[in-house]
Every structure is written in C-alpha cells, then in structure tokens.
C-alpha positions as CSV (number, residue, x, y, z in Angstrom):
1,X,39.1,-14.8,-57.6
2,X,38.0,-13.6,-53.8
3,X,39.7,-10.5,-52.9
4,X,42.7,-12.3,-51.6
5,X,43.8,-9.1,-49.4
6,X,40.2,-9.3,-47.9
7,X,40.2,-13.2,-47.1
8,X,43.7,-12.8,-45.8
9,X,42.6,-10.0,-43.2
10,X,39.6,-12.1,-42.4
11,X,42.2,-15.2,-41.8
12,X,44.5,-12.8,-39.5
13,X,41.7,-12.0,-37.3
14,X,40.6,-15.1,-36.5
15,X,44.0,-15.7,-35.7
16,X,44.4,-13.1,-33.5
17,X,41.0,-13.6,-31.8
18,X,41.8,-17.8,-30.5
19,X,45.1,-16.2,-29.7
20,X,43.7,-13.7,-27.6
21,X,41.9,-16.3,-25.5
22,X,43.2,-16.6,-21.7
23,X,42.2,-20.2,-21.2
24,X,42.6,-21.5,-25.0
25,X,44.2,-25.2,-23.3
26,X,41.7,-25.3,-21.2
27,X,38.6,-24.9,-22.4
28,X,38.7,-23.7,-26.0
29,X,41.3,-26.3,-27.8
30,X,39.1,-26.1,-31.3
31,X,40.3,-21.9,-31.5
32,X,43.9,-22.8,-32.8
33,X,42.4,-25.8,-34.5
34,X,40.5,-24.0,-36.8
35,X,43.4,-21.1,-36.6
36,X,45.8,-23.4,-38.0
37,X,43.5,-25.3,-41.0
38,X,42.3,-21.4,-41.9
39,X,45.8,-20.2,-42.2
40,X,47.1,-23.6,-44.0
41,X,44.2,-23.6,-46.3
42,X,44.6,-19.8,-47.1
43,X,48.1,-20.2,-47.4
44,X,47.6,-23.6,-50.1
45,X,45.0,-21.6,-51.9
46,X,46.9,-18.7,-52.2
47,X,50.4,-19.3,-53.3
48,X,50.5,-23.3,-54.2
49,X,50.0,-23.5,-57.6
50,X,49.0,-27.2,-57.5
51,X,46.4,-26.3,-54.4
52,X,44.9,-23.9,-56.2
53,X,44.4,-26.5,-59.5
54,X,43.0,-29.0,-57.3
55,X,40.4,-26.7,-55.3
56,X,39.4,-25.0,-58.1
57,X,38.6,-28.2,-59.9
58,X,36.5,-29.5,-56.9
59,X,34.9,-26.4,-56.3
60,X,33.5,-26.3,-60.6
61,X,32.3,-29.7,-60.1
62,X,30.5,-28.6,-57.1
63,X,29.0,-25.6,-58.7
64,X,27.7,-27.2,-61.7
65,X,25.5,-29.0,-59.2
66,X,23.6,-25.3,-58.5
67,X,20.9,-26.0,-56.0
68,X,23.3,-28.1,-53.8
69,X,26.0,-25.4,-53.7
70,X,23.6,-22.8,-53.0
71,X,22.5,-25.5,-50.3
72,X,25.5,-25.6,-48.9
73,X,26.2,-21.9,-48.4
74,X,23.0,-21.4,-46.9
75,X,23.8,-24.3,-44.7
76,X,27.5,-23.0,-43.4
77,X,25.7,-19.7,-42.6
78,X,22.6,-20.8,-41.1
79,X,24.8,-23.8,-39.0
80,X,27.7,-20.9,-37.9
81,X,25.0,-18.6,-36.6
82,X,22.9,-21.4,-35.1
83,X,26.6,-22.4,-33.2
84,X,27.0,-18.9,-32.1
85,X,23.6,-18.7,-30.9
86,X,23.5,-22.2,-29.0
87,X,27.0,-21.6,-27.8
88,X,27.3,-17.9,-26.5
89,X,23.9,-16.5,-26.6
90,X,25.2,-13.1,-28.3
91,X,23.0,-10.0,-26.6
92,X,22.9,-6.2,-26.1
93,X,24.1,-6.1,-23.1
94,X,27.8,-7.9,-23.0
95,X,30.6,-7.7,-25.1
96,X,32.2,-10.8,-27.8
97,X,34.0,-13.2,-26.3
98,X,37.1,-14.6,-28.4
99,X,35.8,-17.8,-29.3
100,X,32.7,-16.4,-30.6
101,X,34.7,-14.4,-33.0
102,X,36.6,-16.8,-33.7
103,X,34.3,-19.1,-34.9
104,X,32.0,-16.1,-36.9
105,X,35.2,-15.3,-38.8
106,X,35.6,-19.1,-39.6
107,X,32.2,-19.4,-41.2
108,X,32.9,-15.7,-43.3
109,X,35.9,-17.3,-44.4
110,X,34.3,-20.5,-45.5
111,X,31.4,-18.6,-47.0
112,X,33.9,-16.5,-48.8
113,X,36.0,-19.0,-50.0
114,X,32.6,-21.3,-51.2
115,X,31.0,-18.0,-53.0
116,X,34.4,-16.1,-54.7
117,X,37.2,-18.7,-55.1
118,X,37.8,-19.2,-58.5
119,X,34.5,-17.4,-59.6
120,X,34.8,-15.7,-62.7
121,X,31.9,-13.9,-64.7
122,X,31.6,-17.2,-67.0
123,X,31.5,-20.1,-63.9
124,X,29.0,-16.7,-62.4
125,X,26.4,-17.0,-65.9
126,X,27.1,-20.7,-65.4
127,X,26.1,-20.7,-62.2
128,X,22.9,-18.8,-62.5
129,X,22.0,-20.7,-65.6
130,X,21.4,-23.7,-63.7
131,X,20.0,-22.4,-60.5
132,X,17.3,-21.0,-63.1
133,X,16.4,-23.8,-65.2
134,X,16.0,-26.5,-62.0
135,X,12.6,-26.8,-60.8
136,X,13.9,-26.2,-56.8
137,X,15.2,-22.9,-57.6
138,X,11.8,-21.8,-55.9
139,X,12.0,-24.1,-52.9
140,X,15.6,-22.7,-52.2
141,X,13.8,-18.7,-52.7
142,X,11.7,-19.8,-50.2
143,X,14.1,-21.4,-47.8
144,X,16.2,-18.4,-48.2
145,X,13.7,-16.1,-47.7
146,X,12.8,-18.0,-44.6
147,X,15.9,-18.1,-43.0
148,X,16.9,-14.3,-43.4
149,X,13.6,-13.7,-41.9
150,X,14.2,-15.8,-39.0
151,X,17.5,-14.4,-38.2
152,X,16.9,-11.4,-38.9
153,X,14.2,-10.8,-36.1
154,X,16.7,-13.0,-33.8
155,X,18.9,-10.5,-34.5
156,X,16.6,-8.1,-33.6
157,X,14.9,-9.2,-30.3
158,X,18.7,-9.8,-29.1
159,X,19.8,-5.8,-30.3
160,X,16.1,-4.3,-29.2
161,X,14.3,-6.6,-26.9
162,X,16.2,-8.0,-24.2
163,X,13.6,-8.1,-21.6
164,X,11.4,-9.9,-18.9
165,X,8.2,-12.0,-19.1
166,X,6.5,-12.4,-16.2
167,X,7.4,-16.4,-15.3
168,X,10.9,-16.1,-16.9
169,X,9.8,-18.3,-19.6
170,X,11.0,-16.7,-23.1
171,X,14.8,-16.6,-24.3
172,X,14.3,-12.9,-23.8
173,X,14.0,-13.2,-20.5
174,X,16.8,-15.7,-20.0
175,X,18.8,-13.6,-21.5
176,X,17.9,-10.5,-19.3
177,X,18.8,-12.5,-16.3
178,X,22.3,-13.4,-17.7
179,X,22.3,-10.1,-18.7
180,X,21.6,-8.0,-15.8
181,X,21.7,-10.3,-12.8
182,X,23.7,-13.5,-13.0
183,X,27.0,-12.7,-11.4
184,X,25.9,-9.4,-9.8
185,X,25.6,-10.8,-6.7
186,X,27.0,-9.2,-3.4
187,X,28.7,-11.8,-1.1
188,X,25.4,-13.2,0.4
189,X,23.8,-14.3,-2.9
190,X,22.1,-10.6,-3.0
191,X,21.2,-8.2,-5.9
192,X,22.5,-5.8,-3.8
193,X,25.6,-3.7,-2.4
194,X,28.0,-5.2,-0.1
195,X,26.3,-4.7,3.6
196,X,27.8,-2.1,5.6
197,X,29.0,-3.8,9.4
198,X,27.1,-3.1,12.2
199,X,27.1,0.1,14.3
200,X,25.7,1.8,17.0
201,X,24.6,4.6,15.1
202,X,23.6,2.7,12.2
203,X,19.7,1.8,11.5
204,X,19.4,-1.3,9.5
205,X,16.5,-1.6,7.3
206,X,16.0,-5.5,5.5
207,X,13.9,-5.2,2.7
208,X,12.4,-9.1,1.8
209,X,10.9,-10.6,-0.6
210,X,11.0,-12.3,-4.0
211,X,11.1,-11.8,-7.4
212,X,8.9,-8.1,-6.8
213,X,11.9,-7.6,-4.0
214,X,14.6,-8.2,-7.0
215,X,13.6,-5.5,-9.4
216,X,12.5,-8.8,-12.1
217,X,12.8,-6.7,-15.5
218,X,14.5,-3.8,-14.1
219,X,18.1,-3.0,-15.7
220,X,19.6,-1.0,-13.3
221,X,19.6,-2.1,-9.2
222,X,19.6,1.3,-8.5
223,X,15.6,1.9,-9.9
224,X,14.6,-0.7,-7.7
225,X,12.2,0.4,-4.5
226,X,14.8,-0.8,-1.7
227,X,17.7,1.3,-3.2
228,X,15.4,4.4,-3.9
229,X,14.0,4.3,-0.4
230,X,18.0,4.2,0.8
231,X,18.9,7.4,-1.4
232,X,15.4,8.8,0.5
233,X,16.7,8.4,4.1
234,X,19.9,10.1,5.8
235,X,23.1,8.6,6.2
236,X,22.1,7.0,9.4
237,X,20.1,4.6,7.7
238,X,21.2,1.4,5.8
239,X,19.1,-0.7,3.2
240,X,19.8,-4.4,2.9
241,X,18.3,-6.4,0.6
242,X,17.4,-10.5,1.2
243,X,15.6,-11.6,-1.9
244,X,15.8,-13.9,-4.5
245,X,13.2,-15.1,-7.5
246,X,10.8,-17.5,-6.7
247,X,11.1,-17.4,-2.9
248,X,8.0,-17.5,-0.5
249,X,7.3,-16.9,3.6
250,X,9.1,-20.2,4.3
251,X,12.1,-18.8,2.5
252,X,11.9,-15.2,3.7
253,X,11.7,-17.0,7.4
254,X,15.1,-18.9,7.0
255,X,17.1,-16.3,5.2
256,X,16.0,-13.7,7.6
257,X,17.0,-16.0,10.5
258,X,20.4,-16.6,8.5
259,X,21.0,-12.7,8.1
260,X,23.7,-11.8,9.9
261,X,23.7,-8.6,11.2
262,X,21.6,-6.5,13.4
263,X,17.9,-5.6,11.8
264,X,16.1,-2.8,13.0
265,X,13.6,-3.0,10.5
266,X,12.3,-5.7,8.2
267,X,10.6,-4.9,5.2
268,X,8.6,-7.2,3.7
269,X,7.3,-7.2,0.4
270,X,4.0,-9.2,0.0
271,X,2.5,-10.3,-3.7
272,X,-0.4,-12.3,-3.4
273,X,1.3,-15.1,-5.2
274,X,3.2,-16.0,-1.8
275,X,0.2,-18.3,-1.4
276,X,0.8,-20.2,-4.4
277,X,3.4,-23.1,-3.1
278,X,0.7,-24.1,-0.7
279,X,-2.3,-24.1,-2.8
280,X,-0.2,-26.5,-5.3
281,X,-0.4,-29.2,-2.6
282,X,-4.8,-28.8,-3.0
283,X,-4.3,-29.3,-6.8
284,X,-4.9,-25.5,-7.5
285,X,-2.3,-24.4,-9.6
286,X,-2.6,-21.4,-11.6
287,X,0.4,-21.4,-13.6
288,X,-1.2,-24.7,-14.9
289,X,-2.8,-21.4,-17.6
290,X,0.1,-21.4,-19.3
291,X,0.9,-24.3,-21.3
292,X,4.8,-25.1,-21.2
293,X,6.3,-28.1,-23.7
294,X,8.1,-30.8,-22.1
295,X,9.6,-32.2,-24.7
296,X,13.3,-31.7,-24.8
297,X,13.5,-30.2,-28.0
298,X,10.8,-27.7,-27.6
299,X,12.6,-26.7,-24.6
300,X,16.0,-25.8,-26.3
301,X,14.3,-24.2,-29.3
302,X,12.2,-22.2,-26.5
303,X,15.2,-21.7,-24.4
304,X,17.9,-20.4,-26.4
305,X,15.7,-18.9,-29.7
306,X,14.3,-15.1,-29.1
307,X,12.4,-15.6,-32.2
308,X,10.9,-19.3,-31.7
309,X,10.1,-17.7,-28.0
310,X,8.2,-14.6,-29.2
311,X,6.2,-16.6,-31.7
312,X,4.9,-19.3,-28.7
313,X,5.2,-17.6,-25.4
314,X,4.3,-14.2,-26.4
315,X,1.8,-14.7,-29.3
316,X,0.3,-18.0,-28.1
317,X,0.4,-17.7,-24.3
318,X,0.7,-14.3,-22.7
319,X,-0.5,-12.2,-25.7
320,X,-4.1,-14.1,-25.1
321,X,-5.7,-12.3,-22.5
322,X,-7.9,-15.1,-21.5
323,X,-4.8,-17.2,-20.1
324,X,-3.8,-14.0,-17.9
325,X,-7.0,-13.3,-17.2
326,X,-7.7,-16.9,-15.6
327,X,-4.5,-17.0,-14.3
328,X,-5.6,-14.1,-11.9
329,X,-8.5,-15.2,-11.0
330,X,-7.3,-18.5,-10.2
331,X,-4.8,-16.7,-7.9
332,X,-7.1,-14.7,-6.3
333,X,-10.0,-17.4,-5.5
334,X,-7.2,-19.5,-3.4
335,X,-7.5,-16.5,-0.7
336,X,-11.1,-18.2,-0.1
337,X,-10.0,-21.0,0.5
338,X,-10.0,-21.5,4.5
339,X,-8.4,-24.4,4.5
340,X,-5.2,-23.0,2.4
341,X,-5.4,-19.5,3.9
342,X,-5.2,-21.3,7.6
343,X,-2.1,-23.0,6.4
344,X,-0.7,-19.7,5.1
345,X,-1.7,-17.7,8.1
346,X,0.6,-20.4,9.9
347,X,3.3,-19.0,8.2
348,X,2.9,-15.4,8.1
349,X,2.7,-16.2,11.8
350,X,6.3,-17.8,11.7
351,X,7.7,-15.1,9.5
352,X,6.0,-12.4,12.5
353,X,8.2,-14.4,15.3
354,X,11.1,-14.6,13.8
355,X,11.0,-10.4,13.0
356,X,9.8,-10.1,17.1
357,X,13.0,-12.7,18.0
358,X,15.0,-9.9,16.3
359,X,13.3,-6.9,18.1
360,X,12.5,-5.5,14.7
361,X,9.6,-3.1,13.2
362,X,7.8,-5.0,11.2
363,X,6.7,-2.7,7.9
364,X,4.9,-4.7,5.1
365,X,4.7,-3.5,1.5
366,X,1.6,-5.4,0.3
367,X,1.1,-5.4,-3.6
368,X,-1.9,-6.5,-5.8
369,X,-2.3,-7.8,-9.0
370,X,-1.0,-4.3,-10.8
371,X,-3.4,-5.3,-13.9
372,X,-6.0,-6.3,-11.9
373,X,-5.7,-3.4,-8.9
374,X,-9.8,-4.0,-8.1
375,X,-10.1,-7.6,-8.0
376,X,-7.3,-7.8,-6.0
377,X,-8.9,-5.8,-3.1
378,X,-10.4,-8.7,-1.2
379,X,-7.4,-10.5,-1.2
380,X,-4.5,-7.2,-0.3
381,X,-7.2,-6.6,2.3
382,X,-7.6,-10.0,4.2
383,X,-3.5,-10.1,3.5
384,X,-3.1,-6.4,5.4
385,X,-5.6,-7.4,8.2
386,X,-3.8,-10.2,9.3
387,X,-0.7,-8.4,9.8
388,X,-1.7,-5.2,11.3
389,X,-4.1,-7.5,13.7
390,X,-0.3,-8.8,15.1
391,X,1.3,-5.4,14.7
392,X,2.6,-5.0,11.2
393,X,3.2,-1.4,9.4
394,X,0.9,-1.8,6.1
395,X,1.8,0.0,3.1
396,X,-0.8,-0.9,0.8
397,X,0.7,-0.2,-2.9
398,X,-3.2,-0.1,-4.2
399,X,-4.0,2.9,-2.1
400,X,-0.5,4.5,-3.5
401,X,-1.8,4.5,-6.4
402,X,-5.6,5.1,-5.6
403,X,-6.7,2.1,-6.8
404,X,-6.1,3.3,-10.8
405,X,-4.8,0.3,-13.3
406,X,-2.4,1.1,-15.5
407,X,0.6,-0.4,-17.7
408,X,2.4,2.3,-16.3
409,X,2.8,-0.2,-13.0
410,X,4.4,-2.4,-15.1
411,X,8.0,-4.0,-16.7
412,X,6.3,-4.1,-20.2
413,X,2.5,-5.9,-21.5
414,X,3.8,-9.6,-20.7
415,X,5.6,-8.8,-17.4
416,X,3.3,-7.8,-14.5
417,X,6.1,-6.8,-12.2
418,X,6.7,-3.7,-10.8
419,X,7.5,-1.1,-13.4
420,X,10.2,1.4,-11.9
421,X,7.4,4.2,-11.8
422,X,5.8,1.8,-9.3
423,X,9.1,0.9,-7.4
424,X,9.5,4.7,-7.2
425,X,5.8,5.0,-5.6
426,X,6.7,2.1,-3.5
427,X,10.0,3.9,-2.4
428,X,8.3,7.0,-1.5
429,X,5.0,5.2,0.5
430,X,7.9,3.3,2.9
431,X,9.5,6.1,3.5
432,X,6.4,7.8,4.6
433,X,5.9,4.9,7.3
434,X,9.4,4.8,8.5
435,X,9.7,8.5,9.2
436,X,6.2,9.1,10.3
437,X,6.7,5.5,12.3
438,X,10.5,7.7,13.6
439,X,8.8,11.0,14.5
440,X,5.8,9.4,16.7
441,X,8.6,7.3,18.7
C-alpha cells in the first residue's frame, strides 16, 4: 500500500492550491473539479472497504498487462507535464500560479496511486516478471529513456537558459519576453519609467528606436544605454524612452509626433536593418536565410518547446554560420541599391522634420553589424553622412569601439544585439556629445 499519510498530504495541497485561486469561477472551474474527485477518490480508497476491493481488483488486472501499465504511467507523466508546459509556460523568472500546482499535484497523485496502491512485493516480482519476458520491454527502455531526456533538458533551458535569439524565434526567447518585458510597460506602451511632466528647468532627452532601443535580451531596464546615459547626466536632465521591437523610421516619425511632452533632444538609434521594410517591397528579403515552418504544428512545437526550439533554431539555423553570414551580407548590399536607398533617404528626411518641427537637437547613435564591425563600414558611413549633411550629431558605435569585433558586443552567440558592455559604451559616447554639444552652446 502507498504511504497513505503521503498521498493524503499530496491530496490536501492540491486542495488548498484551487482554493487559493482568486478567480476559480471565473476562469479556472476544472481546480475544484479535480479537488473534489482527488479528495472523493482518496477518501473511497482509503477507508471504504468495498472501494478499496474493487480498485484493487482493477488495478491487478491492469498490471498483469506490464507493458501497458508501464504505458500508462509514462503517459499520465509525460501528458501532466506536457499540460503544464502548453498551459503556463513554467520559467525562472516568475513564480507558480495555483492552477499550475494544482494540476502537477493531480498528476503525482495519479502517478502515485497507479505505481503504490495495492503494490505488494509479490504483485512488485509479478510485475517485473512480465515487463521482462515481453519482447517491448526494450521499446518502452527506449521510450523512457527518451522522454526523461527530453524533459530533462526542457527543464533545463527553462531553469538556465531563458534568453534571446536575435529574431525572437525560439521558445527561449518567447519566454524572455514574457519574462522580462510583457507587462512592464510604463503608461505609454514604454519599457521605461513613468515620464516626469514638463518643466522649465527640465531638459528632455527622447531616446528612439527599436528593438536595439529596448534592451532585446537584456534582463534588467536599468543596463540598457538610455537609462545608463540618464544616471550619467545631472538631475536637470530627463531620459525618455519611445521604442518598441520591430519598429522602423516610419514608426519612430509617428510616435515621436504622438509624444507628448516637450523634447529637447531626440536620440535616435540607427541599425542598419531600418532599411529592411522597404527593400521587402524589391523582393530582397534577408530574413528569407532563415527557414521558418509554417505548418501549424511545427509552430506550437517551436513555440512553446525550449528543447524542440534549441534542436531547430539554434542547431539548424543560427548555429550555421553560413545563414548569418548571408544574412549580413544580404543586409548590407541593399545600401547599394539607389533605388531603395532614395526611398529610405525619403524617410530619414521625414523623421529630420518632424525633430526640426519640435526644435530639437538631433543626436544619432548609428550601430553596425556588431559581428560584422568592418563590413558594415560602407553602410554606417553612407547612414552617418546623410545625417550630419542635414545637421545630425553622429555617434558612430564602430569608432567607440575602434572598429574591434567581438562577442563581447553582444546578448549571447545567436543574439546580435547589443550586449550591456556595448549599451554601457553607447551610454558613455552620448554623453560625450550632449555635454561637449552643452559646453560649446
């Protein structure tokens, strides 16, 4: 027999964890479902005579069928965790929700009650007698092994590996975003700090940008370059940011447009990739490297499986250095094209007005390919050209760093985002500008 004090305990908590769920009617009705057919079904089991008979009895004609009870335990825990996964997407990072341990109590329970009830050392030899002599006693070794494998390094990329890839592809990824940006918004939709009203004494600085703006990969807000150039300036200065993943100069024209305070300086923060969107209308898409499944399936094992998403994305795609490779030089061949580069210039020209319609310094943060610093160069310096032709600061992150390439300028080997040593150099160039800009007026 199960250590009834132990299955009882496992019971109570499961109890006490749908019980302990705020909005059990309204969106978690199954909790005291399964609550109530645990406790009913422990409570049977336990002290009903006539229960116990009859359970005991089904469970020895299930267990002289070995391979299918072993089946089925391997299938409750593989299906609970599955559930769990699907469901909740458990993570370093946040803290168990009741209904996820609700349901991981349910399935210990049920796994308990499947391996101990009624188990004694003859129905044990039983048992292993016939697992032994079937001849898929070795398919179920290997399905076993399998499965602990599998979960056991998705249990590890969720503990140790919560992290970025550079096009917020892998499950890692989504679940760094849930993680450490989701729901961390200020009121305008900003990974940032409530902005502070205006004020006569108060210089505004709006740092914008995209996804190189947001601190993609970074854990903390604080290690990002617009919020370590703030702790570099006095008090008199205040540093707002207007970013969001995946935005370009249209978008950085419209949300600066729609900021609604006072700018005194605008930041901009320029990776060559801003010229993507437009070249996708010539049929020159670099992203078109990376091979993404459509199918629906592929996409929720993808999605929502850190181990299934390391084994494709990060073994297949951006472990193979030709794909990256091509990617980049796809990127930066586009700048050669006049006909996309006029249209781009167009817009750099927009994004200039709408800074002069606010009487703004213009300051622009210009970033290469930080694993391809050289190649870049022709690129960054047709970029900074334009702008300072029309009046714009340039803070050219390549001469920062004197041209070196290193991983050190980046999130991790598949994420090609600023590292927060680079957002630290970054910090420290701006404020360079905007106090050497402040002493010469």
């Amino acid at each position: 027999m199960i250590g009834r004090g132990l299955w009882i305990l496992v019971n109570a908590g499961a109890v006490a964890a749908a019980l302990a769920e705020r909005d059990l009617w309204d969106r978690a009705l199954w909790m005291p479902l399964i609550a109530v057919t645990m406790t009913t079904l422990t409570a049977l089991a336990l002290f009903s005579p006539r229960a116990r008979l009859r359970l005991g009895e089904m469970l020895a004609r299930f267990r002289r069928h070995a391979i299918l009870y072993w089946g089925l335990i391997l299938l409750v825990i593989c299906g609970a965790l599955t559930a769990w996964v699907l469901r909740f997407q458990p993570s370093r990072g946040r803290w168990l929700e009741a209904p996820e341990v609700t349901l991981m109590l349910f399935a210990l329970w049920l796994v308990m009650f499947l391996i101990g009830y009624n188990l004694d050392e003859a129905a044990l030899r039983d048992v292993g007698g016939r697992i032994a002599r079937s001849r898929l006693s070795g398919v179920m070794v290997m399905l076993t092994t399998t499965a602990a494998l599998f979960w056991g390094a998705e249990g590890y990329l969720r503990l140790f590996y919560i992290t970025t890839d550079g096009y917020a592809l892998t499950a890692m990824s989504y679940l760094w975003h849930f993680n450490y940006m989701y729901g961390r918004e200020n009121s305008l939709g900003y990974r940032d700090a409530e902005p502070l009203p205006d004020s006569p004494d108060r210089i505004r600085i709006a740092v914008i940008g995209d996804s190189f703006a947001i601190g993609h990969g970074i854990d903390d807000p604080n290690d990002m370059f617009a919020q370590q150039l703030e702790q570099r300036l006095d008090a008199h200065y205040e540093v707002n940011l207007i970013a969001q993943q995946g935005w370009s100069l249209p978008e950085y024209t419209a949300h600066l447009r729609a900021f609604p305070f006072q700018t005194d300086i605008v930041i901009l923060s320029y990776y060559l990739n801003e010229i993507e969107p437009l070249a996708a209308a010539f049929g020159r898409i670099p992203y078109d490297n990376f091979i993404i499944p459509q199918h629906p399936l592929a996409h929720i094992l993808l999605r929502n499986f850190c181990a299934i998403s390391a084994v494709y994305y990060l073994g297949f795609q951006f472990f193979n250095d030709s794909r990256a490779q091509n990617y980049a030089t796809d990127l930066l061949e586009i700048f050669d094209d006049d006909a996309i580069w006029s249209l781009h210039a167009d817009q750099i020209d927009s994004f200039i007005a709408e800074v002069e319609a606010r009487q703004a310094r213009l300051l622009v943060l210009v970033w290469p390919s930080l694993v391809a610093v050289e190649r870049s160069a022709p690129a960054v310096q047709k970029v900074s050209g334009y702008f300072a032709e029309r009046g714009a600061q340039i803070v050219d992150f390549s001469a920062l760093i004197d041209g070196r390439e290193s991983l050190d300028w980046v999130v991790n080997r598949f994420d090609f985002h600023p590292s927060i040593d680079a957002n630290r150099i970054a910090a420290e160039g701006l404020y360079q500008a905007i106090t050497a800009g402040d002493s010469e007026s």
